[in-house]
C-alpha positions in Angstrom: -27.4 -38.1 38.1 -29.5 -40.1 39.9 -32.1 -43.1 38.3 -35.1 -40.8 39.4 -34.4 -37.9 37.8 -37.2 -38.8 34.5 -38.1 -35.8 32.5 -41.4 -35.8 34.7 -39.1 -34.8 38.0 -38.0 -31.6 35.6 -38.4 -28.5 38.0 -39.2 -26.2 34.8 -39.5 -26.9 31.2 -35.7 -26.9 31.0 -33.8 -28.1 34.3 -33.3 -30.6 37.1 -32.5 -29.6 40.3 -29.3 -30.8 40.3 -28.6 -28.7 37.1 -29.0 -25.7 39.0 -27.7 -26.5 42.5 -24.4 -27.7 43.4 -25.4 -30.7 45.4 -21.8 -31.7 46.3 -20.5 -28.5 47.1 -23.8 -27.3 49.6 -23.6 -31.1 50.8 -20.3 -30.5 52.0 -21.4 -27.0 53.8 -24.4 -28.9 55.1 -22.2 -31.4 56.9 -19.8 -28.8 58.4 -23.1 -26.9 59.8 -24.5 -30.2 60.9 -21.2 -31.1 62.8 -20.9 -28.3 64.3 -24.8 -27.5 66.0 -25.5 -31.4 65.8 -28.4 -30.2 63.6 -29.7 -32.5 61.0 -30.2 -30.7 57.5 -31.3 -32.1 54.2 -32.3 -30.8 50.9 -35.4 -32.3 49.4 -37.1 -31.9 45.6 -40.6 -30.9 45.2 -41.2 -34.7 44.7 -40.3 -35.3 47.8 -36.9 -37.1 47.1 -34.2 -36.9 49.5 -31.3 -34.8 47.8 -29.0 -34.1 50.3 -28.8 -35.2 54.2 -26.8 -35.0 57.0 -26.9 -36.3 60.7 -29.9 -37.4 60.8 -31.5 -39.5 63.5 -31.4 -43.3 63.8 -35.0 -42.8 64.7 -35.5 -41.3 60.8 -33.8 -43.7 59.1 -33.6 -46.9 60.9 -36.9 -47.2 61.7 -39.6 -44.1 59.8 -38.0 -44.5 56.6 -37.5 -47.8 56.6 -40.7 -49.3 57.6 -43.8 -48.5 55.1 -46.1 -47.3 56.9 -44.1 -44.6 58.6 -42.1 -43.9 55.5 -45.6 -43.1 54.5 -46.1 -40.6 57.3 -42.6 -39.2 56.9 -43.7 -38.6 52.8 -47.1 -37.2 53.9 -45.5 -34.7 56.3 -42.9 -33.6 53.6 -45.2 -32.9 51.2 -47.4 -31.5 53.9 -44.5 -29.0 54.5 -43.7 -27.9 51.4 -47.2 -27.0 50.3 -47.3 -24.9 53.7 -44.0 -23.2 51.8 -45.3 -22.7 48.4 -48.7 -20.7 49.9 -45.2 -18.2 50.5 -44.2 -18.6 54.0 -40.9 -17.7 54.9 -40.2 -20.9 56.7 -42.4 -23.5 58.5 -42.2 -25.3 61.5 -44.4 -28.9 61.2 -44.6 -32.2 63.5 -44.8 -34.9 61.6 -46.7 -37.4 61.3 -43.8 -39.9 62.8 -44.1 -37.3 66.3 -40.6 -35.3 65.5 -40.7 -31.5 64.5 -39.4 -30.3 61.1 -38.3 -27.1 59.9 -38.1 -26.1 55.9 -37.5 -23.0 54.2 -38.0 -22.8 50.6 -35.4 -22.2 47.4 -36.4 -20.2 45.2 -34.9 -19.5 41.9 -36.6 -16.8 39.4 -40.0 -16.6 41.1 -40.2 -20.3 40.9 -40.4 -22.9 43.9 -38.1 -25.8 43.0 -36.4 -27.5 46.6 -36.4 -27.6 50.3 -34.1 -27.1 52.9 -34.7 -29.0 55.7 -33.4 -29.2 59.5 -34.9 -30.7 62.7 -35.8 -34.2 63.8 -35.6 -32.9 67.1 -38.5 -32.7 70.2 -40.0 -29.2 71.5 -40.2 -31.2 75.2 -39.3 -34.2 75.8 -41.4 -37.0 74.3 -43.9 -39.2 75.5 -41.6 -42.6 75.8 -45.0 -44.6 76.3 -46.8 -43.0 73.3 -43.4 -44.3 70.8 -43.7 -47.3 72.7 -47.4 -48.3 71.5 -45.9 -47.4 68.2 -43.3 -49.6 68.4 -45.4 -52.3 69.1 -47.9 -51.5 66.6 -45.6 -51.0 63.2 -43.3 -53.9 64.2 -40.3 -52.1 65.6 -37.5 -53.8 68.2 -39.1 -51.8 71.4 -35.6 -51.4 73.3 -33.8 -50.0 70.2 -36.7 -47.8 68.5 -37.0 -45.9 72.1 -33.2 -45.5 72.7 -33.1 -43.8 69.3 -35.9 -41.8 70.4 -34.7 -40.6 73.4 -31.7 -39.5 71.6 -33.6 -37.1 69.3 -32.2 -33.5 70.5 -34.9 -31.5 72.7 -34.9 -27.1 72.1 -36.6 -24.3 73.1 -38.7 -22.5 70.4 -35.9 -19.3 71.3 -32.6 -21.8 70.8 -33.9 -22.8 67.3 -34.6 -19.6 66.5 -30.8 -18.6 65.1 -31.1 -21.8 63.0 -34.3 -20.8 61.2 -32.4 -17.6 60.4 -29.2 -19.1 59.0 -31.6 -21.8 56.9 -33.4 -19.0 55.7 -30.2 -16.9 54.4 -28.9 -20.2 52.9 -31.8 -21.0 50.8 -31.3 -17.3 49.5 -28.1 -18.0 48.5 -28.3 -21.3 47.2 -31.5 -19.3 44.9 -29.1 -17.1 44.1 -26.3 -19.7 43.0 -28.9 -21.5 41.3 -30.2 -18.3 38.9 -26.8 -17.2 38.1 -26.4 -21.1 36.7 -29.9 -20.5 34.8 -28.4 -17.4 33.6 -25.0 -18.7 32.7 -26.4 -21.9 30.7 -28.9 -19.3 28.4 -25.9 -16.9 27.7 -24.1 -21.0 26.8 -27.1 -21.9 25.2 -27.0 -18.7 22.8 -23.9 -19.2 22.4 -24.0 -22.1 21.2 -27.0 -21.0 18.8 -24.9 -17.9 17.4 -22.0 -20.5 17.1 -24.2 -23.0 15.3 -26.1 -19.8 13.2 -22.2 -18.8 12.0 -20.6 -22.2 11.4 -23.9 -22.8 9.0 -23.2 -19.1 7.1 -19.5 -20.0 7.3 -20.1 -23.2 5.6 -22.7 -21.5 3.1 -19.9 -19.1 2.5 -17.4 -21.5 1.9 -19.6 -23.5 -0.5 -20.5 -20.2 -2.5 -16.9 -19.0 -2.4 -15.8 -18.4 -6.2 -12.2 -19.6 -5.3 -11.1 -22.9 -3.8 -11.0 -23.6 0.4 -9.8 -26.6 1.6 -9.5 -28.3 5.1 -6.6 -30.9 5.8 -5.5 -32.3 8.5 -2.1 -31.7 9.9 -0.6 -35.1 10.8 -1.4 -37.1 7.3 -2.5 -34.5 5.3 -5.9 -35.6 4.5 -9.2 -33.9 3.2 -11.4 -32.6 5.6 -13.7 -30.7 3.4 -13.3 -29.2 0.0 -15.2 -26.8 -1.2 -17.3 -26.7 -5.0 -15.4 -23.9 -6.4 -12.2 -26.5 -5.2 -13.5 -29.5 -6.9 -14.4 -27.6 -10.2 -10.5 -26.7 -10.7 -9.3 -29.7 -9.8 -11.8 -31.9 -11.9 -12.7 -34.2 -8.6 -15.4 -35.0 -6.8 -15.0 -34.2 -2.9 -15.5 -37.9 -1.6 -12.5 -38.8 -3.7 -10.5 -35.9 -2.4 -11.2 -37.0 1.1 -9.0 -39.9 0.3 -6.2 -37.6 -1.1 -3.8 -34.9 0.3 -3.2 -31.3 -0.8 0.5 -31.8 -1.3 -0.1 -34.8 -4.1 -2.1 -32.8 -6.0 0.9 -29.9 -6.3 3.8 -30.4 -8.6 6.4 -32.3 -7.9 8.9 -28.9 -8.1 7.0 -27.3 -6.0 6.4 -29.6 -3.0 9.7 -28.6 -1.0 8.3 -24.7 -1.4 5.1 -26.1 0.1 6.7 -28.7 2.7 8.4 -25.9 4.1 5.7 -23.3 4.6 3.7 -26.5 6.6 6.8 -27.4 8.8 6.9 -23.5 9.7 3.2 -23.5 10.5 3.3 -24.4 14.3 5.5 -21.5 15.0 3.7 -18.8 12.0 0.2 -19.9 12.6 0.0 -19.4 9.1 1.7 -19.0 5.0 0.8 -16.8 1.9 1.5 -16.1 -1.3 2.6 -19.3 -1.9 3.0 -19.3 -5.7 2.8 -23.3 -6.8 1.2 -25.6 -9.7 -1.7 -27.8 -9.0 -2.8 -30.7 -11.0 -6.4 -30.0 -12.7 -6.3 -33.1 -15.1 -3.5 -35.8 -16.3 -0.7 -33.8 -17.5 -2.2 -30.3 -17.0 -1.4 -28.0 -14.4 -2.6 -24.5 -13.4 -1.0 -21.7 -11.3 -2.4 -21.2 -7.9 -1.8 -18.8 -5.1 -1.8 -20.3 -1.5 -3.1 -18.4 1.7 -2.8 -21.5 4.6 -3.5 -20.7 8.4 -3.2 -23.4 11.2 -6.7 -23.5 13.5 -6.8 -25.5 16.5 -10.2 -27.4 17.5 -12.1 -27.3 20.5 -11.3 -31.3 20.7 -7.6 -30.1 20.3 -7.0 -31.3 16.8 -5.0 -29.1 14.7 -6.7 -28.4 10.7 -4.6 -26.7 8.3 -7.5 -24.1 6.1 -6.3 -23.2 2.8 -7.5 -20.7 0.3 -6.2 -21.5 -3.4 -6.7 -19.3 -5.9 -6.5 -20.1 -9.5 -4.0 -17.4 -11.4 -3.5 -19.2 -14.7 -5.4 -16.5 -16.4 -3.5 -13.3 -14.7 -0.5 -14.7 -14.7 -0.8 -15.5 -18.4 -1.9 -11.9 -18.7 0.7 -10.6 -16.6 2.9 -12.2 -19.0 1.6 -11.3 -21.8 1.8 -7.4 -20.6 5.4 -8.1 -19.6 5.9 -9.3 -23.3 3.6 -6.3 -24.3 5.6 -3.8 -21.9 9.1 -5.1 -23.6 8.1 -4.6 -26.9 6.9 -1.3 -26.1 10.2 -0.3 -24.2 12.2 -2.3 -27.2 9.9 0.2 -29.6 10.8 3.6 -27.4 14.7 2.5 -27.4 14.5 1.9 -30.9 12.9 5.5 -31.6 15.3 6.8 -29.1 18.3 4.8 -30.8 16.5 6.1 -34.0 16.2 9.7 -32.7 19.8 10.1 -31.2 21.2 8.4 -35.0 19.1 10.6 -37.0 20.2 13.4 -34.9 24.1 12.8 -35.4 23.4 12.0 -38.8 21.6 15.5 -39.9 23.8 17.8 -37.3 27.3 16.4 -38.8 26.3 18.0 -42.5 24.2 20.8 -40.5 28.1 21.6 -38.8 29.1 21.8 -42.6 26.4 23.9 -43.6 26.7 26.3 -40.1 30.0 26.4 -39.9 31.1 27.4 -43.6 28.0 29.9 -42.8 29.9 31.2 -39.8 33.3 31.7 -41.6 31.7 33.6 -45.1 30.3 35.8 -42.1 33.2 37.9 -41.6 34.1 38.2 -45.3 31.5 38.6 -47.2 30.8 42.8 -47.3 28.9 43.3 -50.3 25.5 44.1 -49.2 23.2 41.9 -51.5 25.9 38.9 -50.8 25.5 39.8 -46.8 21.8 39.9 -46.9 21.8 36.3 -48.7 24.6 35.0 -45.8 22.1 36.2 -43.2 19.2 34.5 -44.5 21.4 31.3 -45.3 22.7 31.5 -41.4 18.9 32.4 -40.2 17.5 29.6 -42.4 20.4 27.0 -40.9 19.7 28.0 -37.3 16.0 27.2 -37.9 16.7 24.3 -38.6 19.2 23.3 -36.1 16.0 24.6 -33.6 13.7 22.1 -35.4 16.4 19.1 -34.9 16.7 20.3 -31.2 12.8 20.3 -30.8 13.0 16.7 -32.4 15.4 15.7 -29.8 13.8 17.6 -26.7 10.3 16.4 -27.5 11.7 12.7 -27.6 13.8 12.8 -24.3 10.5 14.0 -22.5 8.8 11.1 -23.7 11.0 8.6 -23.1 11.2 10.8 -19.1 15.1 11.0 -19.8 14.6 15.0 -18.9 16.3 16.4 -15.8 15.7 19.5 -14.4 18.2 21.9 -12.4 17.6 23.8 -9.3 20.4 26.5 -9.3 19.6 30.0 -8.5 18.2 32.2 -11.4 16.3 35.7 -11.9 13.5 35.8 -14.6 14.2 39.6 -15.2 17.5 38.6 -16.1 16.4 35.6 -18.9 13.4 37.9 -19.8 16.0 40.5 -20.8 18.7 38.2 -22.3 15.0 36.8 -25.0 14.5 40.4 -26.0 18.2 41.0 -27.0 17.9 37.6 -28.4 14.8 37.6 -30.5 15.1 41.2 -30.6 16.4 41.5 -34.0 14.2 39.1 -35.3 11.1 41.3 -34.1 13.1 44.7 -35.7 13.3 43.3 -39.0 9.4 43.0 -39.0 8.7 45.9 -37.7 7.3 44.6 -34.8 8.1 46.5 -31.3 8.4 44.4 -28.4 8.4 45.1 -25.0 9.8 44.0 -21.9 7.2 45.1 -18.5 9.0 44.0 -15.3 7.1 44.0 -11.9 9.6 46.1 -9.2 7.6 45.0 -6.2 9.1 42.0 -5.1 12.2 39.9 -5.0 13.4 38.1 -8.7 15.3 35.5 -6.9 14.1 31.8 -7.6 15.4 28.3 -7.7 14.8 26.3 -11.0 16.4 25.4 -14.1 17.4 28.6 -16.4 17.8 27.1 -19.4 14.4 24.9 -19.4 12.7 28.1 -18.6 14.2 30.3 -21.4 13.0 27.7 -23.8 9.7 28.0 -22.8 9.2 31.6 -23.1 11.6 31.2 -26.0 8.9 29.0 -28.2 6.1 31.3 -26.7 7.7 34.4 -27.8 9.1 33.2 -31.0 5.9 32.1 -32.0 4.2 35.4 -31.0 6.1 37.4 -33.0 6.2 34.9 -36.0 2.1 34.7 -36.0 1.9 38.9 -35.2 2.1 40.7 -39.2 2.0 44.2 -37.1 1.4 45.6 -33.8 3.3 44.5 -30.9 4.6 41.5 -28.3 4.7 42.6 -24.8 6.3 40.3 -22.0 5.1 40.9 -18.5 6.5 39.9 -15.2 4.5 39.7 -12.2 3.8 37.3 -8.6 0.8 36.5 -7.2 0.0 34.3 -4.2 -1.4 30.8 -4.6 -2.3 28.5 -1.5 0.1 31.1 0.7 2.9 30.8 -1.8 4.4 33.4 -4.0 4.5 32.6 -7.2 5.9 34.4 -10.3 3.3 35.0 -13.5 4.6 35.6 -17.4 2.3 37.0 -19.3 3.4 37.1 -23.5 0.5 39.1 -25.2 0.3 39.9 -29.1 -1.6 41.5 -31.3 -1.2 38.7 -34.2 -3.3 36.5 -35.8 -5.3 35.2 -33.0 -7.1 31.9 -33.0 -10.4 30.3 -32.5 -11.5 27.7 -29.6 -10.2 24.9 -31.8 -6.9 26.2 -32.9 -6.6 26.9 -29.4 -7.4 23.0 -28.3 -5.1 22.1 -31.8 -2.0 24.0 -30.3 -0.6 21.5 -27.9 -0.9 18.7 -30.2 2.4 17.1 -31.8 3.1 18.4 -35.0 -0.1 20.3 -35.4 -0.4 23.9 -35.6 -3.8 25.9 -35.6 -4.4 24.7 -39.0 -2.3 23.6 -42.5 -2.5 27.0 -43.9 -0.6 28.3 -40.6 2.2 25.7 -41.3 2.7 26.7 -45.1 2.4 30.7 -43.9 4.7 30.5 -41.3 6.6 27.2 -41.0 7.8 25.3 -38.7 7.0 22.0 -37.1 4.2 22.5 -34.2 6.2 20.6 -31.5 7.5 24.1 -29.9 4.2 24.7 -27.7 4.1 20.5 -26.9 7.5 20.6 -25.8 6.3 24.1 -23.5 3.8 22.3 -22.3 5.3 19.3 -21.4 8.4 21.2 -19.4 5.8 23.3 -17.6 4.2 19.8 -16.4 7.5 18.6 -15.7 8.0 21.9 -13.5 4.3 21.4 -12.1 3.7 25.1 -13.6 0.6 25.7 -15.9 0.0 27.6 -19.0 -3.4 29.5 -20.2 -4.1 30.4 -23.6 -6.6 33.0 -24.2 -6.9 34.2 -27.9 -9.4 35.9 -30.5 -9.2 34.8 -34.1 -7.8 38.2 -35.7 -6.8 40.3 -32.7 -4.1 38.0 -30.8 -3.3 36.0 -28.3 -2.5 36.0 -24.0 -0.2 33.5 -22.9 0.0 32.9 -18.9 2.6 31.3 -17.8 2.8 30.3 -13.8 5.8 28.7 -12.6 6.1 27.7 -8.8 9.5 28.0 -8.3 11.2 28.7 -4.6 12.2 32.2 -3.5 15.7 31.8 -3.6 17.7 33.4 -0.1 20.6 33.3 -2.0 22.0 36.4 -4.2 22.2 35.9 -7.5 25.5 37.5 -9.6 24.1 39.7 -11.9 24.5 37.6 -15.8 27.1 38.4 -17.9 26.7 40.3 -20.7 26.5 38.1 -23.9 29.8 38.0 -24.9 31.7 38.0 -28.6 35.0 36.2 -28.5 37.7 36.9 -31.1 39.8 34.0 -31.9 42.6 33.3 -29.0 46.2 33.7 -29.5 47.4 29.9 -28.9 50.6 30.9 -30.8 53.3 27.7 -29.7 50.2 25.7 -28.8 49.8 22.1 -30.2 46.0 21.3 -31.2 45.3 17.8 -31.9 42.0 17.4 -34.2 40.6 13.8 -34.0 37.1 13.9 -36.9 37.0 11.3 -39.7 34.6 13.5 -41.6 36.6 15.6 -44.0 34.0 18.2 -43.9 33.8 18.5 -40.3 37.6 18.8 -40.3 37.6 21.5 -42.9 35.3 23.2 -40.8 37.5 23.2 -37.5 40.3 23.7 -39.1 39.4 27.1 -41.1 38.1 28.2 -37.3 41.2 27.4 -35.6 44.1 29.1 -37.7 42.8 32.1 -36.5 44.3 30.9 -33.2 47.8 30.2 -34.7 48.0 27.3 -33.2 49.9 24.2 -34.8 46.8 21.4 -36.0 47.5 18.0 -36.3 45.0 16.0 -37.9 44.1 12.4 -36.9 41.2 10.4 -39.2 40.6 8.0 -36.4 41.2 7.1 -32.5 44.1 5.0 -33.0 45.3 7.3 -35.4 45.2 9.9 -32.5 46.7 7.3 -30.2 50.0 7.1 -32.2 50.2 10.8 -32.9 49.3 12.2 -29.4 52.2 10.1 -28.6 54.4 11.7 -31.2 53.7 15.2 -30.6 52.5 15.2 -27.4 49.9 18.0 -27.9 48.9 20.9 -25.3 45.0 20.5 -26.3 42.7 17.5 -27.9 39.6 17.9 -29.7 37.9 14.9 -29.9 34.8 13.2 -32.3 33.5 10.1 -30.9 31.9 8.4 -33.4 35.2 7.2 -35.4 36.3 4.3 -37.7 39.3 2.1 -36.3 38.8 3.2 -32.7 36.1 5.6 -31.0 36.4 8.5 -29.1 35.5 6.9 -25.7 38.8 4.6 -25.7 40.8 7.0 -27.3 40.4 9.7 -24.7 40.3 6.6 -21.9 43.8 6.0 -23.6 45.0 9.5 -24.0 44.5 10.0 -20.1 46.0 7.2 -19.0 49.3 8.2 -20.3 48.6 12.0 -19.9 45.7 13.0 -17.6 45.9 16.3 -17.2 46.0 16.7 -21.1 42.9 18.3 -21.8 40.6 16.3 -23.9 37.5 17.8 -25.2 34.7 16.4 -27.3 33.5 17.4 -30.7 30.5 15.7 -31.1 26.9 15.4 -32.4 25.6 13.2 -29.8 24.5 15.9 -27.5 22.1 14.0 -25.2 22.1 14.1 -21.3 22.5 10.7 -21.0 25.6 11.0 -23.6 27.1 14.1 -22.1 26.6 12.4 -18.7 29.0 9.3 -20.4 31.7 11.8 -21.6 32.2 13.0 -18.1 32.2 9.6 -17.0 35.5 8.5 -19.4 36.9 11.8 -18.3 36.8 14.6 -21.1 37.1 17.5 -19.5 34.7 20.0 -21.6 32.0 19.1 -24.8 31.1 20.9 -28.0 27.9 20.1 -29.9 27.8 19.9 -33.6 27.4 22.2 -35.5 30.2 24.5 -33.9 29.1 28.0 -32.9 32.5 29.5 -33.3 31.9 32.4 -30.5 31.5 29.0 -28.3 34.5 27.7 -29.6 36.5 30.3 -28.9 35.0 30.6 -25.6 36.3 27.2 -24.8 40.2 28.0 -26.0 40.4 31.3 -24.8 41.3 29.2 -21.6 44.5 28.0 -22.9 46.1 31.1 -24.2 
């Protein structure tokens, strides 16, 4: 920029000319226009300073504007032309004081009047020689060279400069033009800049007052750039020593190849997180830290590496400490699982005494007082055996170990098979219950029969257990919910009844509507828990409505899915006598002499031959002895267990049937059995009828 340009030569508060206008470029298109009409052009400031000019005469600047006197007329008549442009002319046509004509037109930018674009130096007519020969003569000029300039000074018409006005004219527009879109280009800069200044200061605010630690290095060496508070505080130094530090020497020496790696990779990922290292807070002491790193590139082309580390000392040491937490509770529930699933075995192995000798008196015992007191023995066993399976149910729903089926079913059919079930029961009170099924739509659903039988099994059991007189009625309906058909059981009583808070109290485990209930009726309050629990399982719902002395409304709404399929109408419940396995070899593996009285007595109503082994191995060496047609299996065994007795047993024989005898009934055992390869399973205590089921096979 040239010397001159002083903040007093500003054309407004905020520009020079040559900010606005590019003097180069329009120089350049000045001197092409010049060439080619020989016209001389120049650009001049408001100051009268010579910006821009072309071709102009020897007469101009060899002699005017070199001598002082005439450079004083050549500034006079500049300045007198401009001000003839700022009153608003268009252009102006002036001879100056120096004799030559000038024409200017004016360039304005945004309503303001900041230059001048020149042409002429030329003559009108031609010029008095003898007039610029006095003048020679009077300023000091060589005579013979001043007027052979002169006479080369171009003559025109007033109607041949007229196209050159024009075109000078249109050129100062566009240069005006030029020059405001250059105004408007550095203000858009200019708040750019300001925004960009306003959001580097709230980003650095930001960092500052950011509760975890951000960090700027450099990429070649490493080094601190800037460290925030927060950064400082967890490391336990100042920021003007960490500017002589790097990142990497403040993390553990373990972890540096974890973090050397994520920095090599950063040119090609632009960035790293979850980058789990230790950094040093203090001699000896490290905390846990989470990186987030992303490579920015400067406007100067330096590349910064910005780092966000958060300190997780304390959630990983409560993360920890809930992993410790979690494993004690899962040891705890395996434990009570363990616990449940030995206490099981261990009460259903003398319950298969107590059931079984039940089972065989059955059919002997005629006397009528000694029948009624078998009865109640056998009723009183089975309750308990329902207890001991409540135990077990309610524990595998805890511990989520409960599968569901999805096989076809009708609910007619288990609604029917409850009443012949529990129908006695209700008889023998003189209770009349009643079976109401809905005829107006299709019983054919998908879910799991058995689950859903033990719920309206508790439900109805307990209804007729709480009703003294009167009546249970089951209903079967559908209704529609959300466009869906859905199938309704409705159990009503007329028993007991219960208020609001028996009502709340009935869910509970182990509670019943109050003591007095429990010592009246019995039993151990986990039946409508374990209802509830399936139904949430099955995403069904149950509603309770009840009045203390007049009885109680179960609704039970299952969604199950219509069912396309058809459903085999069930088999009646079926007695079966003892098979005829007459020149059939039974081999009885069960350590417990109880047990194996048990079995025994039921199986020489088959007349089969028994063999009797007190242990796996034992069962080993004998199966290999009398190679028998059937096995019945225990699994829990001295010596060797069931498990590698039958894996034995089928090696050497597999399509020996093997079947288990056992009082580890749960799914995740029953799953196990058909694992090894035992072809069927019976639960302890033996139901005989079931035994019998499972021979009648083989006869």
């Amino acid at each position: 920029m040239p010397d001159y340009l002083d903040p007093a030569l500003r054309i407004t508060p905020q520009y020079f000319v040559e900010e606005l206008i590019d003097i180069p470029k329009l120089t350049e298109l000045l001197e092409l226009y010049s060439n080619a009409t020989k016209m001389v052009t120049a650009l001049l400031d408001l100051h009268g300073n010579v910006l821009i000019a072309t071709n102009w005469q020897d007469s101009c600047t060899k002699f005017h504007r070199k001598n002082e006197q005439t450079c004083a007329n050549c500034l006079e008549s500049d300045t007198a032309l401009a001000g003839a442009l700022a009153a608003g002319n268009k252009y102006n046509v002036y001879r100056c004081k120096n004799g030559l004509v000038d024409v200017a037109t004016p360039v304005i930018i945004e309503g303001q009047h900041i230059a001048n674009l020149f042409t002429g130096q030329f003559f009108f007519e031609p010029p008095n020689l003898e007039e610029f020969r006095q003048k020679a003569r009077n300023v000091g000029f060589d005579e013979e060279q001043y007027l052979d300039a002169i006479q080369r000074v171009p003559v025109y018409s007033e109607s041949e400069i007229e196209a050159h006005f024009a075109f000078l004219a249109k050129l100062a527009e566009m240069v005006a033009e030029m020059g405001a879109n250059t105004i408007k280009i550095k203000q858009m800069n200019k708040k750019v800049i300001q925004e960009h200044d306003v959001l580097a200061s709230s980003f650095s605010k930001f960092i500052e007052m950011a509760p975890i630690g951000v960090v700027k290095n450099r990429i070649d060496n490493g080094r601190f750039l800037l460290a925030n508070d927060a950064f400082s505080r967890l490391v336990g130094t100042d920021k003007l020593s960490l500017m002589s530090q790097t990142l990497r020497e403040l993390i553990a020496p373990a972890d540096r190849e974890s973090f050397d790696k994520a920095i090599v990779g950063l040119p090609k990922s632009k960035a790293f997180g979850d980058l789990n290292v230790h950094i040093q807070v203090a001699p000896n002491s490290y905390a846990t830290v989470l990186l987030h790193g992303v490579l920015v590139e400067e406007t100067t082309g330096v590349k910064s590496i910005w780092t966000v580390v958060q300190d997780i000392t304390e959630s990983m040491t409560l993360q920890a400490n809930l992993i410790e937490a979690i494993d004690k509770a899962n040891m705890a529930s395996n434990a009570k699982s363990d616990f449940l699933a030995n206490m099981s075995h261990e009460i259903r192995t003398p319950m298969n005494g107590v059931l079984g000798s039940l089972q065989l008196l059955e059919n002997q015992v005629t006397e009528p007082q000694n029948k009624k007191l078998l009865d109640a023995s056998l009723t009183s066993a089975r309750s308990l055996l329902t207890i001991i399976n409540d135990i077990l149910d309610f524990s595998k729903l805890e511990a989520g170990k409960l599968k569901l089926e999805s096989i076809g079913l009708s609910l007619s059919q288990i609604i029917e098979t409850i009443i012949s079930d529990i129908g006695p029961t209700a008889h023998k009170k003189n209770i009349k219950l009643y079976a109401h099924i809905s005829t107006d739509s299709n019983d054919q659903w998908l879910g799991d029969p058995t689950r859903i039988r033990q719920i309206l099994i508790n439900v109805v059991s307990n209804a007729i257990k709480f009703t003294k007189q009167g009546e249970v009625t089951i209903s079967l309906t559908t209704r529609v919910d959300n466009g869906q058909r859905l199938p309704v059981i409705t159990i009503t009583d007329t028993g007991i009844g219960m208020d609001e808070q028996g009502v709340k109290a009935l869910f509970e485990r182990f509670e019943q509507a109050d003591t007095s209930t429990t010592r009246s009726f019995g039993g151990t309050g986990l039946g409508m828990s374990i209802t509830r629990n399936l139904l949430t399982l099955m995403n069904g719902t149950i509603d309770i409505q009840s009045q203390l002395g007049k009885g109680t409304t179960v609704t039970i709404a299952l969604p199950l899915e219509a069912d396309s399929s058809t459903i085999s109408q069930p088999k009646k419940v079926e007695l079966f006598p003892a098979p005829d396995l007459s020149g059939k070899c039974i081999l009885v593996a069960e350590d417990n002499d109880i047990n194996w009285l048990i079995v025994s007595t039921m199986l020489k109503h088959t007349k089969a031959t028994l063999v009797h082994a007190k242990d796996g191995q034992i069962a080993i060496e004998k199966f290999a002895t009398v190679t028998p047609d059937i096995v019945l299996m225990d699994i829990h065994m001295p010596n060797m267990d069931g498990i590698n007795a039958c894996h034995h047993i089928k090696q050497h024989s597999p399509n020996t049937p093997v079947i288990v005898l056992t009082a580890s009934i749960m799914s995740d055992d029953i799953a196990m059995y058909e694992r090894v390869g035992f072809d069927d399973w019976l639960g302890k205590p033996l139901e005989m009828n079931l035994l019998y089921k499972k021979l009648s096979v083989f006869q």
